[in-house]
C-alpha positions as CSV (number, residue, x, y, z in Angstrom):
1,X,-61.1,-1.3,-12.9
2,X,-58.2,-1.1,-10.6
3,X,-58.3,-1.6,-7.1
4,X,-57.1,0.8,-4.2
5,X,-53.8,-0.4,-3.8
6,X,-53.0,0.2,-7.8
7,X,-54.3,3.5,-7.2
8,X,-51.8,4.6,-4.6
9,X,-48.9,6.9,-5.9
10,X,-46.2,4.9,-7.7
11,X,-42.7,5.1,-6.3
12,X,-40.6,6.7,-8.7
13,X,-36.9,5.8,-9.2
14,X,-35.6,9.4,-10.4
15,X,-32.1,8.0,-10.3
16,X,-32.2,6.5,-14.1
17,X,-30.6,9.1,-16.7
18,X,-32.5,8.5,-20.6
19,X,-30.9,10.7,-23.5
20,X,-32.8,10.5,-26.8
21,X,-31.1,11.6,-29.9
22,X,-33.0,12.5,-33.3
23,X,-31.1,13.2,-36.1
24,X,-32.1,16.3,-38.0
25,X,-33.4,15.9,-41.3
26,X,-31.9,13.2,-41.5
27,X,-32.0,11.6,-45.1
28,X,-32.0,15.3,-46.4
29,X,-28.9,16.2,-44.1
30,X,-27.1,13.0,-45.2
31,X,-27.7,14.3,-48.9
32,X,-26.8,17.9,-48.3
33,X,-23.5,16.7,-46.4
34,X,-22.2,14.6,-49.6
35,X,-23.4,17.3,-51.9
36,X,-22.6,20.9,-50.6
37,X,-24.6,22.6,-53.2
38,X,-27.4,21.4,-52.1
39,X,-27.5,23.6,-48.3
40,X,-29.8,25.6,-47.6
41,X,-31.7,24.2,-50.2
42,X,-35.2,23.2,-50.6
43,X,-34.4,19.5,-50.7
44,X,-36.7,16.6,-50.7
45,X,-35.9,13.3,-50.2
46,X,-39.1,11.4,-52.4
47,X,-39.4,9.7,-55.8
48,X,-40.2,12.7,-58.5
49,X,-43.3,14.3,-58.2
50,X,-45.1,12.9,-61.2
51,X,-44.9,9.5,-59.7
52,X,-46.9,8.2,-56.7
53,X,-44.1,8.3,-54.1
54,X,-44.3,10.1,-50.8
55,X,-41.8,12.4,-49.0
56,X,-39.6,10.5,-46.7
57,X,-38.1,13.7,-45.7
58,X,-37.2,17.4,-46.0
59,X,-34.7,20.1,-45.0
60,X,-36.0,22.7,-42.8
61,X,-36.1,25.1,-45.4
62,X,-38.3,22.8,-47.5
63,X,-40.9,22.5,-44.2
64,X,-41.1,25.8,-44.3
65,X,-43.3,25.4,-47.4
66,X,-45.0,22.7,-45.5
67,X,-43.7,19.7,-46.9
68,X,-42.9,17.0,-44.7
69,X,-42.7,13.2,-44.2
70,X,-45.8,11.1,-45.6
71,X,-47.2,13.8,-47.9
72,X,-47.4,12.5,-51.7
73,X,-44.3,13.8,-53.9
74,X,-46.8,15.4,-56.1
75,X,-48.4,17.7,-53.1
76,X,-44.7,18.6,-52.3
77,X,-44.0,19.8,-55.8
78,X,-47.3,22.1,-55.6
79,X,-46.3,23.4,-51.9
80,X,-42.9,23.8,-52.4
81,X,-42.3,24.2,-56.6
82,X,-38.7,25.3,-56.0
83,X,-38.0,21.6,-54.4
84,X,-35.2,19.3,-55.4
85,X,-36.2,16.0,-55.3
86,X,-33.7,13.5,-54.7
87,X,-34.3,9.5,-54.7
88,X,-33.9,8.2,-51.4
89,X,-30.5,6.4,-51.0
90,X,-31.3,3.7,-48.3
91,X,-27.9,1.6,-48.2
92,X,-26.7,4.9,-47.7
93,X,-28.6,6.0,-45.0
94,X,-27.7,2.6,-43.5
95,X,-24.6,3.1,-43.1
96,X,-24.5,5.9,-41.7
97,X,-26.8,5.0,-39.0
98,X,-24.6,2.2,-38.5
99,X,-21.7,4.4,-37.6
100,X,-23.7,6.5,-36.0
101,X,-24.7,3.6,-33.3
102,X,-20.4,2.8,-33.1
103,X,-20.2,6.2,-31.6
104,X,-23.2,5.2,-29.1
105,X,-21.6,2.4,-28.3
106,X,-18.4,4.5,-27.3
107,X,-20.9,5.8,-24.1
108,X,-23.1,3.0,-23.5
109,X,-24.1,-0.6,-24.7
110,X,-28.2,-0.2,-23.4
111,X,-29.4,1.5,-26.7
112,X,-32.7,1.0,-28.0
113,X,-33.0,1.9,-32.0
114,X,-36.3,3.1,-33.0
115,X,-35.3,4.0,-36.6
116,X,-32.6,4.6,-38.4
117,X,-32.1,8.2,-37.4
118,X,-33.7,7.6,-33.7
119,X,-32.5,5.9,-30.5
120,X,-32.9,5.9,-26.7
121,X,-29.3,5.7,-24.3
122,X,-29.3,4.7,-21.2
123,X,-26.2,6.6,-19.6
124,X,-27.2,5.7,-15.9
125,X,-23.8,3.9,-16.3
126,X,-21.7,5.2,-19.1
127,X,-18.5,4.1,-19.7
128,X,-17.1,7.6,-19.4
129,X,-17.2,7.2,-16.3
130,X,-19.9,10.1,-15.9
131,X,-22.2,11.8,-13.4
132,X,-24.0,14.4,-15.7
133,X,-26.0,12.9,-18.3
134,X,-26.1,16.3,-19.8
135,X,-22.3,16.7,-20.3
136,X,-22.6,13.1,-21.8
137,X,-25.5,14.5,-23.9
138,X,-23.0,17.8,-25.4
139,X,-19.9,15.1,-26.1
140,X,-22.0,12.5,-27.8
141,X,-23.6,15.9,-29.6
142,X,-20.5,17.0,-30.7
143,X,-18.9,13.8,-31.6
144,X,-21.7,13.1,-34.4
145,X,-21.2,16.4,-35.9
146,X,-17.2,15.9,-35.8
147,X,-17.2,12.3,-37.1
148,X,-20.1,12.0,-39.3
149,X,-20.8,15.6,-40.2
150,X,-24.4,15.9,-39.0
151,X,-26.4,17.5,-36.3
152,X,-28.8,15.9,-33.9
153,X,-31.3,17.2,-31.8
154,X,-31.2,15.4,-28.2
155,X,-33.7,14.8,-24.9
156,X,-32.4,13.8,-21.8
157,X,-34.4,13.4,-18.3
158,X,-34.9,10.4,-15.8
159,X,-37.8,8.5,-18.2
160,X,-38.0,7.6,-21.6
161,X,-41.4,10.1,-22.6
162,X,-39.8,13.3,-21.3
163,X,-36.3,12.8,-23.0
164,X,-38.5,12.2,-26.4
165,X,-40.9,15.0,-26.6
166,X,-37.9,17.3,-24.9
167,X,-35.5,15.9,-28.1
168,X,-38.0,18.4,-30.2
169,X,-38.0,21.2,-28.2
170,X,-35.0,23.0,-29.7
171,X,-34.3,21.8,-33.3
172,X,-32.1,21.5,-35.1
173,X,-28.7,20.3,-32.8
174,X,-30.3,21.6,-29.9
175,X,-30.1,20.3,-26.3
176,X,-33.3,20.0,-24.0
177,X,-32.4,18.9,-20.2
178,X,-35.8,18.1,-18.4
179,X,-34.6,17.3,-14.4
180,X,-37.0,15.4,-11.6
181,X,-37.3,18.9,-10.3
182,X,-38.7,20.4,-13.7
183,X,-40.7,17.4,-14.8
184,X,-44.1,18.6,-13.3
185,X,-44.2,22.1,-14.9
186,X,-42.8,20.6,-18.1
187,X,-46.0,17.7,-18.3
188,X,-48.6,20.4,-17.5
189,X,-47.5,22.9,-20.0
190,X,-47.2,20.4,-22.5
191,X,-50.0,20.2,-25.1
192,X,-52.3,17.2,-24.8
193,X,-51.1,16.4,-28.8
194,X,-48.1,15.9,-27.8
195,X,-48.5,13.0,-25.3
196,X,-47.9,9.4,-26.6
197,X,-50.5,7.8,-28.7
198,X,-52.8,11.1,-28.8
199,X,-53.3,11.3,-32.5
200,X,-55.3,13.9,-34.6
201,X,-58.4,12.3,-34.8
202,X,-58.2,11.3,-30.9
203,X,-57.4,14.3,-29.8
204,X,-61.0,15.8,-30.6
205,X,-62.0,13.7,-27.7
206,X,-59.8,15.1,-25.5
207,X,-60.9,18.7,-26.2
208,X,-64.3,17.8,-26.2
209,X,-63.5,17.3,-22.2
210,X,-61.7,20.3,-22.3
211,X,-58.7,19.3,-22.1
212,X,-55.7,20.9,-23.5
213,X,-52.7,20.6,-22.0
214,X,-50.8,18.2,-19.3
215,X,-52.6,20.7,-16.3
216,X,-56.0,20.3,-17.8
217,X,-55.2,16.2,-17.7
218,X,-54.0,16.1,-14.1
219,X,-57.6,17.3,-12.8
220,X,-58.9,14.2,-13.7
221,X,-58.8,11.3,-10.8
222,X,-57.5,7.6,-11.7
223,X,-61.6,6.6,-12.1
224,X,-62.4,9.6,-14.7
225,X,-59.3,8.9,-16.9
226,X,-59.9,5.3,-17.2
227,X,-63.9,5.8,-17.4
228,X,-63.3,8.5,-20.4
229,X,-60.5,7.3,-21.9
230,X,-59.8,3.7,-21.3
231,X,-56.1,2.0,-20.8
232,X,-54.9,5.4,-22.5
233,X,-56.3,7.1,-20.0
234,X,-54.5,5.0,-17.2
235,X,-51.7,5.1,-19.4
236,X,-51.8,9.2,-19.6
237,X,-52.7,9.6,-15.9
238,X,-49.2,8.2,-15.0
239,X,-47.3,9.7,-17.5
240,X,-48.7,13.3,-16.7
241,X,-47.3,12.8,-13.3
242,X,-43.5,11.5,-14.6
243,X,-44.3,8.4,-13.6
244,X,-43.0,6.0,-17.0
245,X,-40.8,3.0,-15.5
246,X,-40.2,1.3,-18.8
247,X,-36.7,0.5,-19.4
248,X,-34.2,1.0,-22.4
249,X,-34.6,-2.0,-24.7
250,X,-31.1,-3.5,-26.1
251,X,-32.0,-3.6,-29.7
252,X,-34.0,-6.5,-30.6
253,X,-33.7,-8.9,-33.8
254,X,-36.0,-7.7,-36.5
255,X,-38.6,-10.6,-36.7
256,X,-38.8,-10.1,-40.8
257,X,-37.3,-8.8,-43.7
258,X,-39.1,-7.0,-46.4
259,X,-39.6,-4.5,-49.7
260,X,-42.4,-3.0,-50.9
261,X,-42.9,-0.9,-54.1
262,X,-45.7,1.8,-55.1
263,X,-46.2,1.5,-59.0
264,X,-45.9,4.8,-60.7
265,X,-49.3,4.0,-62.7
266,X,-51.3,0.5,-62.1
267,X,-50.6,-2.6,-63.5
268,X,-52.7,-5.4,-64.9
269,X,-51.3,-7.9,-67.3
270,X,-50.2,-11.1,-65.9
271,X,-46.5,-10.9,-66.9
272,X,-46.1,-7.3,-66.0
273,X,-46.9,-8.4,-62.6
274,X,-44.3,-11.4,-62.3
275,X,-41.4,-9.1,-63.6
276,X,-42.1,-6.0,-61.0
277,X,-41.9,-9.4,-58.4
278,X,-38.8,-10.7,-60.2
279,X,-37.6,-7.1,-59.1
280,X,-38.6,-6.2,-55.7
281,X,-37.5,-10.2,-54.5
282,X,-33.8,-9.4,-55.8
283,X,-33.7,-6.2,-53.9
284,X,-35.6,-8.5,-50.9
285,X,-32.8,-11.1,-51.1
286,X,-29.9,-8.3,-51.1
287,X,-31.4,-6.8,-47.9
288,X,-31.3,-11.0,-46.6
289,X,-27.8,-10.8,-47.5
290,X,-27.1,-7.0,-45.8
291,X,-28.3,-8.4,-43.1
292,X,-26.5,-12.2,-42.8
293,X,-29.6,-13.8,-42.1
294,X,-31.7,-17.0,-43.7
295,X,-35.5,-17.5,-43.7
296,X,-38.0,-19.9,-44.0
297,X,-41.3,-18.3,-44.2
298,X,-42.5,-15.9,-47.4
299,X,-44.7,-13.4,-47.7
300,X,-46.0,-11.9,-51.0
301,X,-48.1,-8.3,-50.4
302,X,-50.3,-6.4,-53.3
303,X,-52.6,-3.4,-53.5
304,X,-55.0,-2.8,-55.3
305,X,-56.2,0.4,-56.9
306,X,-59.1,0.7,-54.5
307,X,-56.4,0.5,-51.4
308,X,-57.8,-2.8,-50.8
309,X,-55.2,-6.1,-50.4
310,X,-54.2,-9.3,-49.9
311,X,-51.4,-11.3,-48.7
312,X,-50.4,-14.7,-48.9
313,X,-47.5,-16.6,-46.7
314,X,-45.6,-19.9,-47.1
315,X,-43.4,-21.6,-44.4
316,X,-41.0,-24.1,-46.0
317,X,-39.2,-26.9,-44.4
318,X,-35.8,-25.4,-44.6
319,X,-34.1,-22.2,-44.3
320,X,-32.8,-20.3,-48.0
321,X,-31.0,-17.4,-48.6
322,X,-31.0,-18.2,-53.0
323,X,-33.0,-15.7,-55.2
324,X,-34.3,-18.1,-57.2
325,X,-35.5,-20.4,-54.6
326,X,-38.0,-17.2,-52.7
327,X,-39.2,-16.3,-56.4
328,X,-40.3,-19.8,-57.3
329,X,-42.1,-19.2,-53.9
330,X,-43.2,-15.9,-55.0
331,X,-44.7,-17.4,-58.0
332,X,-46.6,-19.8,-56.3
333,X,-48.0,-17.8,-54.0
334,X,-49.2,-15.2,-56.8
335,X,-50.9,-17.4,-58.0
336,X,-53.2,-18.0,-55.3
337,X,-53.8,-14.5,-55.5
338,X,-56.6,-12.5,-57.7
339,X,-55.7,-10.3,-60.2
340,X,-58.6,-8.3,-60.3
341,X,-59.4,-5.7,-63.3
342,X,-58.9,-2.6,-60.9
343,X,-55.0,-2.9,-61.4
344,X,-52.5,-3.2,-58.3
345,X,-50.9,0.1,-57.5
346,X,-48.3,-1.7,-54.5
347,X,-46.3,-4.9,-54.4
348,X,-44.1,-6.6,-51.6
349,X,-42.6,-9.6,-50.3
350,X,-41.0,-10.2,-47.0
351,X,-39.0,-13.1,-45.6
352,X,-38.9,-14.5,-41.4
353,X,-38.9,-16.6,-39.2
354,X,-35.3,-15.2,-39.2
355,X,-32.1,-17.0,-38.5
356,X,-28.0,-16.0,-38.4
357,X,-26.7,-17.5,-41.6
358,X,-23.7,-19.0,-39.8
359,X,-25.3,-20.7,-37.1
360,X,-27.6,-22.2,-39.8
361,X,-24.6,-23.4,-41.8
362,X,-23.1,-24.7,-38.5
363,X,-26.2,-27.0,-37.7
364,X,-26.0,-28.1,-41.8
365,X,-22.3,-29.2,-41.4
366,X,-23.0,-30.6,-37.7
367,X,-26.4,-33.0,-39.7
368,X,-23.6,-33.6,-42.3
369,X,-20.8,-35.2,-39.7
370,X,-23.5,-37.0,-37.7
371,X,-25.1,-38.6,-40.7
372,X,-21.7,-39.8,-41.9
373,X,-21.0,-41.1,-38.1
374,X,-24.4,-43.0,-38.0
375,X,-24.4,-44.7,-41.5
């Protein structure tokens, strides 16, 4: 429990100015921008629907239908049988997220990434040399669409949660503006779904308490929330009074590399198996490459029919970036794995414990020159 002095109202810095931008659609808008015949379309970005892929994304007019990210490619074709499937594009996608963040960067260097299409500004201090984050908002808005030929949908307030939930207020390419001033009206008319980690299968708790919205929320004293709902609840009863202090996160190294692969029917036979790895450790290795990194440790992933699985890691002694030096790893480590009757339906392998590849190659030719100093 928390004591009295933890209870007391938090002091809230209101000066701190949070945009957060969400592209629209975004895999489907990149695919509809290089391909003109393809607006206005139904388009959905999935493997076909006979195979066991699932929807990364769809344009509006495809949600309509009520297809949308995480649905199986084969529900999409039944909701939506006018649907063009097209195979996602990832290097693509890359890309263009990557130019994206160069036209961030042209406003601000505190950017937190949260996915390709999805990042937080901090424009407290913007290097436009401006006082509204909202006209800051409208330029970076309109310099997306100029450059890169796509719209975005944007949040902006004085915390992190409001500018997110206000970024899907008005899309597509809308603007939401949430100010200190508006904050409390905005949190009580806001749906209890639609507060951070408040899921569809938790939310039946919260209506069970008759709780609906933000207001309904706010009733309850610091005790009641943590009593009925636990850290979330603490969590919630700050949040509902615009109290969130965490701070933009510059974007962090990714602690791992990976690919996985959904089989479009199961698999059984022994060599089968070794080739689909042979595969998805190439495409691994390219993405090692992409990204200008070595590893040491690997990880080999596989499903089962049944959804069940198992994973296996190995740490070597030195860092590689070679294909055929992971899938002799791979190998071994399959082999400490069962192949059970019930057929594997996913594969994967991942590489970490992550390093630059130059500073690696520095510290070889550094062990090199020492060596030949010392002996």
């Amino acid at each position: 429990m928390m004591n009295q002095a933890q209870k007391e109202v938090v002091v809230l810095d209101r000066l701190n100015k949070i945009i957060h931008i969400d592209m629209d659609c975004f895999y489907a808008q990149v695919e509809m921008r290089d391909n003109p015949k393809l607006k206005g379309k139904c388009v959905i970005v999935s493997g076909p629907p006979e195979s066991r892929s699932v929807v990364c994304t769809a344009s509006y007019e495809a949600r309509k239908y009520g297809v949308k990210a995480g649905i199986s490619a084969f529900e999409a074709s039944k909701k939506c049988p006018n649907g063009i499937f097209i195979l996602p594009n990832f290097k693509k996608y890359i890309s263009v997220s990557q130019e994206m963040h160069k036209i961030f960067h042209k406003y601000t260097d505190i950017i937190e990434p949260l996915s390709l299409d999805e990042a937080f500004l901090d424009v407290t201090i913007n290097k436009k040399g401006m006082k509204s984050a909202t006209q800051v908002a409208i330029m970076l808005q309109n310099e997306i669409f100029q450059t890169l030929g796509l719209t975005c949908s944007v949040g902006v307030s004085y915390n992190k949660f409001i500018a997110k939930v206000a970024s899907d207020f008005k899309k597509p390419s809308g603007i939401t503006v949430v100010s200190p001033d508006d904050a409390e009206q905005f949190l009580e008319n806001l749906p209890i779904k639609d507060f951070h980690g408040v899921g569809k299968k938790s939310v039946l708790k919260f209506y069970d308490y008759g709780i609906f919205s933000g207001k309904d929320f706010k009733k309850l004293d610091l005790e009641k929330a943590e009593k009925y709902f636990g850290k979330q609840g603490v969590d919630l009863y700050f949040i509902v009074r615009g109290i969130d202090d965490r701070q933009v996160i510059v974007e962090r190294e990714a602690k791992s590399i990976g690919f996985e692969r959904t089989l479009d029917k199961d698999i059984y036979e022994e060599e089968e198996i070794k080739e689909k790895f042979k595969i998805i450790t190439k495409a691994n290795i390219e993405r090692l490459d992409d990204a200008k990194k070595t590893a040491k440790t690997v990880t080999v992933k596989i499903k089962y029919s049944d959804f069940t699985q198992e994973t296996k890691s190995k740490t070597l002694k030195n860092h590689f970036t070679d294909l055929n030096r992971m899938y002799l790893e791979v190998e071994e480590l399959l082999e400490e794995i069962p192949i059970k009757n019930k057929g594997i339906r996913l594969i994967g392998t991942s590489c970490s414990n992550l390093e630059d590849r130059e500073k690696v190659q520095h510290l070889i030719r550094f062990e090199q020159i020492f060596l030949k100093i010392k002996y």
